[in-house]
C-alpha positions as CSV (number, residue, x, y, z in Angstrom):
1,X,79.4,85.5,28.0
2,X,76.8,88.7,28.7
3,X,75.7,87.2,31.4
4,X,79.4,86.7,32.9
5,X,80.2,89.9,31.7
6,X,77.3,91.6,33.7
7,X,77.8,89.5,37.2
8,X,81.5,91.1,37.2
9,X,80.7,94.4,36.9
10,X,77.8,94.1,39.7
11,X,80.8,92.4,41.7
12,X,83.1,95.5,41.2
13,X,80.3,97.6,42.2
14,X,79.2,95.7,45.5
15,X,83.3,96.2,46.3
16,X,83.1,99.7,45.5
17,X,80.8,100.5,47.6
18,X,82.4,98.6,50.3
19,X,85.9,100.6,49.8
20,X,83.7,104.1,50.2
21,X,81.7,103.3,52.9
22,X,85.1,102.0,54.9
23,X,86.9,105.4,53.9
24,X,83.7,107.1,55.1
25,X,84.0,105.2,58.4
26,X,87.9,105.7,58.8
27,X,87.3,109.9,58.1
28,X,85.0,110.0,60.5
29,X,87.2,107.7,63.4
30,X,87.2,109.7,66.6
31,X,89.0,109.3,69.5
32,X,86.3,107.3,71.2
33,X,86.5,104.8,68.6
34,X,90.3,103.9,69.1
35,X,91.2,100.7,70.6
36,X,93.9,98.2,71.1
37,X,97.2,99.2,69.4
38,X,95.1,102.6,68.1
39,X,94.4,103.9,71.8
40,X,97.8,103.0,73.2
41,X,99.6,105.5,70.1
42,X,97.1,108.3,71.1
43,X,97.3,108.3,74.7
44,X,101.3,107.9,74.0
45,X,100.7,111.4,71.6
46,X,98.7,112.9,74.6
47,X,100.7,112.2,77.1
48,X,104.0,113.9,74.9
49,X,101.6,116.9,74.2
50,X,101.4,117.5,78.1
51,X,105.0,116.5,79.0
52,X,107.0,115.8,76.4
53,X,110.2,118.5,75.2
54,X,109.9,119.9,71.9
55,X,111.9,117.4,70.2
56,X,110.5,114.1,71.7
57,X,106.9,115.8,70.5
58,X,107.4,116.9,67.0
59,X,109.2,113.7,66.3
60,X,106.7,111.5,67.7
61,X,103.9,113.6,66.2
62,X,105.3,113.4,62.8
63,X,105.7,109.8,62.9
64,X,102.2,109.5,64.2
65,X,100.8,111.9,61.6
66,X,101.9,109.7,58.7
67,X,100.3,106.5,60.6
68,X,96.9,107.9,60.7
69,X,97.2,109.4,57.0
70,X,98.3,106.3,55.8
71,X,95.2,104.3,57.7
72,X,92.5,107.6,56.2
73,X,91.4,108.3,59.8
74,X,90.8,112.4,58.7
75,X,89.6,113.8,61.5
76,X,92.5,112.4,63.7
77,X,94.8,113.5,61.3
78,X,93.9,117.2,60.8
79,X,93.3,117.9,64.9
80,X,97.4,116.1,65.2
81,X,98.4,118.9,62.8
82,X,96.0,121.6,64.6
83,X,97.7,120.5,68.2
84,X,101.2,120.6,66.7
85,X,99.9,124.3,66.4
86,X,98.7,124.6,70.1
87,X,102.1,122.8,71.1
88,X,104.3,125.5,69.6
89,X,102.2,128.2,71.2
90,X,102.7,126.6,75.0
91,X,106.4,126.9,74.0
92,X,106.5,130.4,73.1
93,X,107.4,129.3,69.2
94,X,105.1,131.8,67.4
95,X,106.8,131.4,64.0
96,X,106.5,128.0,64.4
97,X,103.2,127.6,65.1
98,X,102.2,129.8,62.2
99,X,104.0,127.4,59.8
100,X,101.8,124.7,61.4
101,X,99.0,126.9,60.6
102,X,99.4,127.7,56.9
103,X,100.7,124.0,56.6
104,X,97.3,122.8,57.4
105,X,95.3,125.1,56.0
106,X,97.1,124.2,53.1
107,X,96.1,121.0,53.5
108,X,92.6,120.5,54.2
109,X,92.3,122.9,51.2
110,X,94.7,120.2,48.7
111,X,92.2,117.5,50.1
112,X,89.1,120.0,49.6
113,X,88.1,119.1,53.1
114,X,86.1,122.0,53.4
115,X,84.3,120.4,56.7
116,X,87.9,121.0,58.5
117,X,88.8,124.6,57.4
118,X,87.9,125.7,60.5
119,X,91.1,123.9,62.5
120,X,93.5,125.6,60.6
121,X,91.1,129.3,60.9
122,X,90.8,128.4,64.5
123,X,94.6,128.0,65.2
124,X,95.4,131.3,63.8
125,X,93.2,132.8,66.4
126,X,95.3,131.8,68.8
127,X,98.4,132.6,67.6
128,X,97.1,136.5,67.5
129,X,95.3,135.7,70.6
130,X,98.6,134.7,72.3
131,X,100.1,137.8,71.0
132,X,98.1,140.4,72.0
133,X,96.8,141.0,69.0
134,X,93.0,141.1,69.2
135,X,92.1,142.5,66.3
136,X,93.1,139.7,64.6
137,X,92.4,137.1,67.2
138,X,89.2,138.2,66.8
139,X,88.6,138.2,63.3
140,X,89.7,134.4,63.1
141,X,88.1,133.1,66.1
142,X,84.9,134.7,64.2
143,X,85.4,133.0,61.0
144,X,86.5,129.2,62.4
145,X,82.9,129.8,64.3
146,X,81.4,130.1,60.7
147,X,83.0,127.4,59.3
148,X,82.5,125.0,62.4
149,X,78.9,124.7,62.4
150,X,77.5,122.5,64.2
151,X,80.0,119.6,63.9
152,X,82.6,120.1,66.8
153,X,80.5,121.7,70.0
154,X,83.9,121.5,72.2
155,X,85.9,123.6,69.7
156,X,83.2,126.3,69.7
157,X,82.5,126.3,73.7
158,X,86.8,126.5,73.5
159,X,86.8,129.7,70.9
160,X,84.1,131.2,73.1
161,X,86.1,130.9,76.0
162,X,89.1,132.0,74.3
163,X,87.5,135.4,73.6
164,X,85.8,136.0,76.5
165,X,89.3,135.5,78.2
166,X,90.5,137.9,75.1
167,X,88.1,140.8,76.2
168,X,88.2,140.2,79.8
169,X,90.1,144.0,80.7
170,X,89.3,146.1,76.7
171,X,85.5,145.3,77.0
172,X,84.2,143.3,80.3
173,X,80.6,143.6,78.3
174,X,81.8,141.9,74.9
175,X,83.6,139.3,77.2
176,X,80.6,138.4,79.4
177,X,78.5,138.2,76.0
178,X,80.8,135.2,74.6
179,X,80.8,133.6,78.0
180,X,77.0,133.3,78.1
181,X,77.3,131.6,74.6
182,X,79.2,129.2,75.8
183,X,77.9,128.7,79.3
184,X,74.1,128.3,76.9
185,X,75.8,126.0,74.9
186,X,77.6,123.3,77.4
187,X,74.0,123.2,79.1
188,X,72.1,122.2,75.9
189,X,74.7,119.6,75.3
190,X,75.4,118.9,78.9
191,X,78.8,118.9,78.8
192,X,80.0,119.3,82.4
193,X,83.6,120.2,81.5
194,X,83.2,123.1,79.7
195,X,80.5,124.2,81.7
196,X,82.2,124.5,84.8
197,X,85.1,126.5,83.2
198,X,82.6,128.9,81.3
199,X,81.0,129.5,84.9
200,X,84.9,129.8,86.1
201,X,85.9,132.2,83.6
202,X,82.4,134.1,84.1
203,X,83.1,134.4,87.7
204,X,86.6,135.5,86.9
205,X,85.6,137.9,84.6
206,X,83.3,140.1,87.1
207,X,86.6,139.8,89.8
208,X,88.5,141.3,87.5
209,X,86.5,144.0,86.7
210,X,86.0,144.5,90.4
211,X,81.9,143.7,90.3
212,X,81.4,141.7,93.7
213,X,77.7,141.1,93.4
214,X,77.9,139.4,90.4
215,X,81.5,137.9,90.7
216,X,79.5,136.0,94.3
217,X,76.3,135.3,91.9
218,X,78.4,133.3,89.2
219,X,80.8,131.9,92.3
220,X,77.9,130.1,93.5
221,X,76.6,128.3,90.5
222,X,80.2,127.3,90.4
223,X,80.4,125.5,93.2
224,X,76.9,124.1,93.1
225,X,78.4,122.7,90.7
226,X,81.7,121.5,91.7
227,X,79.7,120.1,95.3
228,X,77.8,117.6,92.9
229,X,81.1,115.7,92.3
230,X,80.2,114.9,89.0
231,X,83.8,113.2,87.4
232,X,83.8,115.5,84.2
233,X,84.0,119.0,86.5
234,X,87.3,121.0,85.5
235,X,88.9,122.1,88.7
236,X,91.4,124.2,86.5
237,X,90.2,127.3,87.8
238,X,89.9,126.4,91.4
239,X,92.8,128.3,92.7
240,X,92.3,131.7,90.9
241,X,88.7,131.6,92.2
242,X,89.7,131.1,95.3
243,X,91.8,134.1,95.6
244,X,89.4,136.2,94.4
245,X,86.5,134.5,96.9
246,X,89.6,135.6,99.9
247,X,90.1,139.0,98.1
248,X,86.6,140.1,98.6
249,X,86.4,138.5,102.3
250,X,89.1,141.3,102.9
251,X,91.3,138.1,103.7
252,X,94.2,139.6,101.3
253,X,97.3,137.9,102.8
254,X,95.6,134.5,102.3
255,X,94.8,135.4,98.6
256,X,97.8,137.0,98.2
257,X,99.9,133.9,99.8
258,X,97.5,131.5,97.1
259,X,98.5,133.6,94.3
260,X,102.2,133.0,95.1
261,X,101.4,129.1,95.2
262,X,100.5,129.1,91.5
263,X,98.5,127.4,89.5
264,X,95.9,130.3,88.8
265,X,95.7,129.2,84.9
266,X,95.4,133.0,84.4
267,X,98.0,136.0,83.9
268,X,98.9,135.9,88.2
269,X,100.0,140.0,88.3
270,X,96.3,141.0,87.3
271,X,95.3,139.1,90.1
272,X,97.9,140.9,92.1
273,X,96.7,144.5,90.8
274,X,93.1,143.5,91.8
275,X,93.8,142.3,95.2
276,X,95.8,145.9,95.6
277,X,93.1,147.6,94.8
278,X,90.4,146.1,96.6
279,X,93.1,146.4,99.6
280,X,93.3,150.6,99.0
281,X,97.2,149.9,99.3
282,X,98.4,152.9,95.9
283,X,101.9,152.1,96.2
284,X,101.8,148.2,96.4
285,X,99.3,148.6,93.2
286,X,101.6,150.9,91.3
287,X,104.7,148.2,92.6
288,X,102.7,145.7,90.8
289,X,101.9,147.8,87.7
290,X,105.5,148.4,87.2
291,X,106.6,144.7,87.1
292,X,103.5,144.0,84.8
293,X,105.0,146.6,82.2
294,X,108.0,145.1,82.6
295,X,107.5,141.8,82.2
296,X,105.3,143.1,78.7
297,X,107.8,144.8,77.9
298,X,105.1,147.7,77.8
299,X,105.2,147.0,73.9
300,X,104.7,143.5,73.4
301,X,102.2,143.0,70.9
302,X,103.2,146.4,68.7
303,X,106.6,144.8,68.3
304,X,104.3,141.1,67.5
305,X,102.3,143.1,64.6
306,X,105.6,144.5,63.7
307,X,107.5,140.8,63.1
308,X,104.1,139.1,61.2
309,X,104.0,142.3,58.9
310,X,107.7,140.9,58.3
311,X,106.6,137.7,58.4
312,X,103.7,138.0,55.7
313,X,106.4,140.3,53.5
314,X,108.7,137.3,53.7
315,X,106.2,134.8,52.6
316,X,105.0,137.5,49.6
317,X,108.3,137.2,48.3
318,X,108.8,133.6,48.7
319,X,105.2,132.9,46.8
320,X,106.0,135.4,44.1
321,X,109.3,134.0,43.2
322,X,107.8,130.7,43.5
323,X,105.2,132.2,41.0
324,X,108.2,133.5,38.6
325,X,110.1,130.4,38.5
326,X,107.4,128.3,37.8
327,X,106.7,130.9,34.6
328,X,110.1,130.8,33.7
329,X,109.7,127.2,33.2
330,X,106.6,127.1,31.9
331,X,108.3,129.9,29.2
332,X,110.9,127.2,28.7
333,X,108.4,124.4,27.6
334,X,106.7,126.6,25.3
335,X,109.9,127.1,23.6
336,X,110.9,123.7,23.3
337,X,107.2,122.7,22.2
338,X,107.3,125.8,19.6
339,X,110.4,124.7,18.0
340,X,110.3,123.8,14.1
341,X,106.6,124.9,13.8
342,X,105.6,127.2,11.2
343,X,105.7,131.3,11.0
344,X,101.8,131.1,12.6
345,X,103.0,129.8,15.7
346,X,106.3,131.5,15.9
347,X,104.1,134.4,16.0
348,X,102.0,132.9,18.7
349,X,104.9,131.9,20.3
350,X,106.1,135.7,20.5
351,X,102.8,137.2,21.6
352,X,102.8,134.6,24.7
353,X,106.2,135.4,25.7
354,X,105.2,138.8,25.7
355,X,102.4,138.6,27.9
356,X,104.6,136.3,29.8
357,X,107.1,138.9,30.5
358,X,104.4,141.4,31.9
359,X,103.3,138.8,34.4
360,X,106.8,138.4,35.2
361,X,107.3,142.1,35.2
362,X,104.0,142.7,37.5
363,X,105.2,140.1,40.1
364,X,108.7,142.1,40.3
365,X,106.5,145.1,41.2
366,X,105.0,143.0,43.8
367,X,108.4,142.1,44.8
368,X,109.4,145.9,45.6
369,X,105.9,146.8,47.4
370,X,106.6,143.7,49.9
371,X,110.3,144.8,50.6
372,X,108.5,148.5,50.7
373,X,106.2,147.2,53.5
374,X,108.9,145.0,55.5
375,X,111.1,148.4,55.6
376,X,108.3,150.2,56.3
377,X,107.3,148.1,58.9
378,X,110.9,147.7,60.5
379,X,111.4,151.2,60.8
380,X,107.9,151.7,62.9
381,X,109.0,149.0,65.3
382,X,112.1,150.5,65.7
383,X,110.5,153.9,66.3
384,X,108.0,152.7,68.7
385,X,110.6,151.0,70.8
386,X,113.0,154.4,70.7
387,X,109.3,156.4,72.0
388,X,108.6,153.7,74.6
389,X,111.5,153.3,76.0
390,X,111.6,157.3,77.5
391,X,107.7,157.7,77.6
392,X,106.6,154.6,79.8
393,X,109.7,154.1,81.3
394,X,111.0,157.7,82.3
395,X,107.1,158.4,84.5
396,X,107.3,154.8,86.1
397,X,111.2,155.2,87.5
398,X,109.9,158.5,88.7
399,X,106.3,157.5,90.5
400,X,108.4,154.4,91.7
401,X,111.3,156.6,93.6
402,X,108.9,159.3,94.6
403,X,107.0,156.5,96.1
404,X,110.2,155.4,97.8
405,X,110.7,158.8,99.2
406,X,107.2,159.4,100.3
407,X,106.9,155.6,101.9
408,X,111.0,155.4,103.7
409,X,110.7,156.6,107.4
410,X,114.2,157.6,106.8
411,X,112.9,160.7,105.4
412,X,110.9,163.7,107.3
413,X,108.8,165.5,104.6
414,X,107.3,168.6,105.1
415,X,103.4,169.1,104.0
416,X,104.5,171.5,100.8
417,X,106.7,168.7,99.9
418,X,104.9,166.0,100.3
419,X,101.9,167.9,98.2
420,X,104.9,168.8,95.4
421,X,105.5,164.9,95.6
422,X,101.9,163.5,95.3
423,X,101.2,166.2,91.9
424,X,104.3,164.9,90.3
425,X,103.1,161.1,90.9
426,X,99.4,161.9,89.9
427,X,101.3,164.0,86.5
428,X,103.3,160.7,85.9
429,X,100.6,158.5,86.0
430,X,98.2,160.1,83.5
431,X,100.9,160.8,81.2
432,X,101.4,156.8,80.8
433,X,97.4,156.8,80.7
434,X,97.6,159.3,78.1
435,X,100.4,157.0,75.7
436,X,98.1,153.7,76.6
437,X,95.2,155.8,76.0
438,X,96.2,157.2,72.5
439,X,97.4,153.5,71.5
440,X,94.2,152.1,71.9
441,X,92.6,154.9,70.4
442,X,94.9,154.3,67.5
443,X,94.1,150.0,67.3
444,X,90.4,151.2,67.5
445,X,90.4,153.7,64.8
446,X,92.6,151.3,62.3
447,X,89.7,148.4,62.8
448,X,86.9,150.9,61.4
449,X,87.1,152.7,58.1
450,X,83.8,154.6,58.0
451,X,81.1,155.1,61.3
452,X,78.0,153.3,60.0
453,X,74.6,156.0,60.3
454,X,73.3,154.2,62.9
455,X,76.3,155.5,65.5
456,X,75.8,159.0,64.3
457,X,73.3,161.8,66.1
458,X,72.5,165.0,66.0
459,X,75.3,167.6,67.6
460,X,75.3,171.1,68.4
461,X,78.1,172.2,66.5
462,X,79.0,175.4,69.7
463,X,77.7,173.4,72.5
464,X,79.9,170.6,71.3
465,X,83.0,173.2,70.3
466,X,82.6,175.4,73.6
467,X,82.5,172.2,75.6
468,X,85.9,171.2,74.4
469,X,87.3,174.8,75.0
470,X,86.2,174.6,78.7
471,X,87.6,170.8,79.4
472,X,91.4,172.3,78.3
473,X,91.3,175.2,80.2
474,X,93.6,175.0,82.9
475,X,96.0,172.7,80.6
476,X,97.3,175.6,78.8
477,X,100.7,177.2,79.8
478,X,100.8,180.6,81.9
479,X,100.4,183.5,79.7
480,X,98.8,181.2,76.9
481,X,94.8,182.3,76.6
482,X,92.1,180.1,75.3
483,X,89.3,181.2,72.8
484,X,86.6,180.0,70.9
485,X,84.6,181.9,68.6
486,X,81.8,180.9,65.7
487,X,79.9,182.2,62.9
488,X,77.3,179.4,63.6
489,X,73.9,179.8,65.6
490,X,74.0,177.7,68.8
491,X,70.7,175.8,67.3
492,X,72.9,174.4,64.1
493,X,73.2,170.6,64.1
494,X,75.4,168.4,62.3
495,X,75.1,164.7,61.7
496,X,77.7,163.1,63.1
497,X,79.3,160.7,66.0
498,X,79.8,163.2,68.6
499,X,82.5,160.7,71.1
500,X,85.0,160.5,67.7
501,X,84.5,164.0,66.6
502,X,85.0,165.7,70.4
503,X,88.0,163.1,70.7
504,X,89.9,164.7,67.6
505,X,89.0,168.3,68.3
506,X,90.4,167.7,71.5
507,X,93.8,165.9,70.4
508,X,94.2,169.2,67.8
509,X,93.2,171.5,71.2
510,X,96.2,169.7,73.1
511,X,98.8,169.7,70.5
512,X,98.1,173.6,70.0
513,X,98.5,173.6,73.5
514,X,101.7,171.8,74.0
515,X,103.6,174.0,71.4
516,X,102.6,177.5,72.7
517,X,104.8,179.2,74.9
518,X,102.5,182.6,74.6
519,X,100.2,184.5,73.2
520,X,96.6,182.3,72.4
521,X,94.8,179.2,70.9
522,X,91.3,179.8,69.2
523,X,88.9,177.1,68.1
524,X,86.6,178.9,65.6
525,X,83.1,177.4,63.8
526,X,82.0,178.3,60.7
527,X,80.1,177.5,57.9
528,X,81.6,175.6,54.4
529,X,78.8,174.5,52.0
530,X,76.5,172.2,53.5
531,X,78.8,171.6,56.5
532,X,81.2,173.5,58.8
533,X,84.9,173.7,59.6
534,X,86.0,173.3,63.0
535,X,89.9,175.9,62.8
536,X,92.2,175.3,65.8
537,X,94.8,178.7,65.2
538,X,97.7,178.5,68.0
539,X,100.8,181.3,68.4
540,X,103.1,178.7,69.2
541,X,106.5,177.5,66.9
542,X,104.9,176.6,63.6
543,X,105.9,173.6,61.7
544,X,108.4,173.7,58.8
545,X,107.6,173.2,55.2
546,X,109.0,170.0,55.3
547,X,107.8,168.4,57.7
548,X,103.8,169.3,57.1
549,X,102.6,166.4,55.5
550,X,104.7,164.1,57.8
551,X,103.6,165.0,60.8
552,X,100.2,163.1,60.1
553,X,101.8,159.7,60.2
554,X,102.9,157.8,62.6
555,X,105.1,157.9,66.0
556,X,106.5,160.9,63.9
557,X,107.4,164.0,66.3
558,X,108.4,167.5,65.3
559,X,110.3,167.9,68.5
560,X,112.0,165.1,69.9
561,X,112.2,167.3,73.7
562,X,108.3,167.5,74.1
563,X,106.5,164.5,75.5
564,X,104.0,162.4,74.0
565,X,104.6,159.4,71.2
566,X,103.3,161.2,68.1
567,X,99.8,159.8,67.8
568,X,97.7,162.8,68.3
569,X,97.5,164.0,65.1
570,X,97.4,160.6,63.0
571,X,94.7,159.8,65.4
572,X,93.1,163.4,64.9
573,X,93.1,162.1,61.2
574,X,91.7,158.6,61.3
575,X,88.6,159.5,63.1
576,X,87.5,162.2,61.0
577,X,88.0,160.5,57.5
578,X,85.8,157.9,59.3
579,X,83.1,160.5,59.6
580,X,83.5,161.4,56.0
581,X,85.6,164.4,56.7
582,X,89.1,165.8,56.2
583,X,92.0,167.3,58.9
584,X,94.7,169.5,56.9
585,X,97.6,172.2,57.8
586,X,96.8,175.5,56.8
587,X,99.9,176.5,55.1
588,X,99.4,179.7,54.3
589,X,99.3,181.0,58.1
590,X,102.6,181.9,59.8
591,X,102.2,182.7,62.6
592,X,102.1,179.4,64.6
593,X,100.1,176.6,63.5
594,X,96.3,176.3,62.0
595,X,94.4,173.5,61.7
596,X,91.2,172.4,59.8
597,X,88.6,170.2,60.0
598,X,86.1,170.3,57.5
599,X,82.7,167.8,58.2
């Protein structure tokens, strides 16, 4: 009988280990394992992912995602529910996608499938990616690089793409850095597909950015490359490369005529703008500017930020009432367990309820900051999209009719006129730098807190303060004199970052500026403690009582009749606390405005 006993169990393990080591096998099934029936249901998924409509893909993909669950192949399963992500995104379903997203990071985090986090990290990259949202996009694409390791080569050469392609117009440099990662990479794996789009997209990158020498450099390893006819080449950026190859041969109605056949893989109108520019032809490039704002929408991804902010507020509230109800019951089971026991655990009973209540109470509070933020975050898109609307739009329609004027032979312009015209253009233009300017001043200073020591020097507090005084001379209306004076010896140095601290003297300079009608504006230096003060004193309107403290936030505006977006002094205010310093209103002063910085 112990013998018997003993030859079962080894049975029971020998079958065991069989059962493991086939659930091993079928989490690890890739696509290059499928055959037969297998293969016929993925290329069937593949072909719906690159063809299909919406409704003939989700319900084939939901069909096919139970199949493989069902049959433990893991890896299959999770990348389905990652392209069901991807999917949404080619359809312009960015709500979708982002349920996709949290449904499978969900997931993999159920199933503690930690080797698969970064799918679901990866495809929120994207989705910010695809909404010009780069912070973001950034910030995820980084992480799923983390979590991916070594095990999936063709999703990090894809990420590194992805932001190379992210940074190719805010920071060609950043760009060019990801592209060499993955360029490095697909040659030590020798992956011919994503090498020849890296070398693409490197090429691309320098055409862009209007570098010929190196944009011919990276052109020829391409089509080395391509001339070897190797079957795994991607021709997908071909065309696009092509039209740049024409645009620097000063062939620009071929490229231009290639550009209108399509196929480019990349955002067509900066191709367009490019080709412009290399061409010298202003009013074609402005032309094409116009229809790229317009086709953005000029505020695109601010209004994005704006509806995931409402988005995240909307799934707060959903999770914390999920939270409450589930309390609620657990209260109720308590009370039904409690029932009939003695005056210990009644008193037990009451002391659990109680702390019950404050959980309950705590996630109510939570409640009212989420609808806080979602009103909060309503009312900025609304205001944005009030501001933009007569900012951007206001300067283009008048470059584009001045334009008209100038360009129409139906008109005979006399030299003072056509002078007058070309000022108010050129005054246009850099006022819609100035609002894209500020807005990427204000992004930048929102993604850093606090300037680490290593990007701070030392700066001549005068040299520094004069040197702003001198760049706005010439800004300031007639009868409006500029000043700067100082209590400070020109050899005193801070410590400090002298691009961020220039940049908000300067916005304080040009506010001061915009609101005096006469009289002066002083930028004075002088000592506090172990630092200085930096006191911008104007003669202009003043600013009410009421509205001191809001004029430091946001798209706020004192008067509504004077141009600009109100970002200059919330801007003002986010670089110096990032220095360790403070901006503030001099109340007390009443005859204009007075403002201090103290480092």
């Amino acid at each position: 009988m112990g013998k018997t006993s003993i030859s079962y169990f080894k049975l029971l393990a020998v079958a065991l280990l069989l059962m493991c080591g086939t659930a091993v096998a079928y989490a690890e099934k890739t696509v290059a394992d499928l055959d037969g029936k297998d293969w016929e249901r993925y290329e069937m998924f593949r072909h719906l992912f690159l063809n299909g409509t919406p409704e003939e893909f989700y319900s084939y993909a939901n069909e096919y995602a139970a199949e493989l669950h069902k049959k433990g192949y893991k890896m299959l399963y999770y990348k389905l529910l990652s392209n069901k992500g991807f999917f949404a995104l080619r359809h312009n379903q960015i709500y979708r996608a982002i349920q996709f997203a949290e449904a499978l990071d969900h997931e993999v985090r159920e199933d503690k499938a930690s080797d698969y986090y970064y799918l679901a990290t990866g495809l929120y990259g994207d989705i910010y990616s695809s909404s010009h949202d780069k912070t973001r996009g950034e910030t995820y694409f980084k992480q799923a690089l983390e979590e991916v390791g070594d095990r999936d080569v063709k999703f990090t050469m894809r990420v590194y793409l992805n932001l190379a392609e992210m940074f190719c117009l805010k920071d060609p440099q950043k760009s060019l850095k990801w592209v060499d990662q993955s360029i490095a990479t697909a040659q030590k794996v020798k992956n011919i597909d994503y090498l020849s789009m890296s070398l693409a997209m490197k090429a691309y990158i320098h055409f862009i950015t209007g570098d010929a020498q190196q944009f011919f450099s990276a052109y020829e390893q391409y089509t080395d490359l391509r001339n070897q006819d190797l079957a795994e080449f991607n021709h997908r950026y071909d065309n696009i490369l092509e039209v740049a190859r024409l645009a620097y041969n000063m062939d620009y109605e071929e490229a231009m005529d290639k550009v209108h056949d399509g196929n480019l893989a990349v955002d067509s109108s900066l191709a367009v703008i490019r080709i412009y520019a290399l061409k010298g032809d202003l009013t074609q490039g402005l032309e094409a500017m116009k229809r790229r704002y317009i086709e953005m929408d000029s505020i695109y991804s601010v209004i994005q930020d704006a509806n995931f902010n409402q988005l995240a507020a909307e799934t707060s509230l959903m999770r914390s009432r999920e939270e409450a109800a589930a309390n609620k019951s657990l209260a109720k089971q308590l009370t039904n367990w409690l029932i009939g026991l003695t005056v210990v655990y009644l008193f037990v009973y009451i002391m659990g309820r109680r702390r019950l209540m404050r959980k309950i109470w705590a996630k109510n509070k939570d409640l009212r900051a989420a609808l806080s933020r979602a009103a909060e975050s309503d009312r900025m898109k609304s205001t944005f999209i009030q501001s933009m609307s007569h900012e951007i739009r206001t300067p283009l329609n008048a470059v584009s009719g001045f334009a008209e004027v100038i360009c129409s032979p139906n008109y005979e312009l006399s030299d003072d006129e056509k002078r007058d015209m070309q000022m108010r253009i050129t005054s246009n233009v850099e006022q819609i730098t100035s609002i894209i300017n500020e807005l990427l001043e204000l992004s930048q200073s929102e993604s850093e807190d606090v300037i680490p020591d290593s990007e701070k020097t030392d700066v001549l507090v005068n040299e520094l303060a004069s040197t702003v005084v001198k760049e706005c001379k010439g800004k300031q209306k007639t009868g409006v004199e500029l000043r700067f004076t100082t209590d400070i010896s020109d050899n005193f140095k801070i410590r400090s970052n002298t691009y961020r601290l220039k940049n908000a003297l300067t916005h304080l300079m040009d506010n001061a500026m915009k609101f005096t009608e006469l009289g002066h504006v002083e930028l004075r230096c002088e000592h506090y403690g172990d630092g200085v003060r930096f006191i911008v004193t104007d003669t202009g309107c003043g600013i009410k009582a009421e509205d001191q403290e809001r004029i430091f936030e946001t798209f706020q505006k004192v008067d509504d009749f004077k141009t600009g977006v109100g970002l200059g002094l919330p801007i003002c205010r986010r670089l110096i606390r990032s220095l360790g310093g403070e901006v503030s209103l001099d109340a007390t002063y009443t005859n204009g405005a007075r403002f201090i910085i103290t480092i």
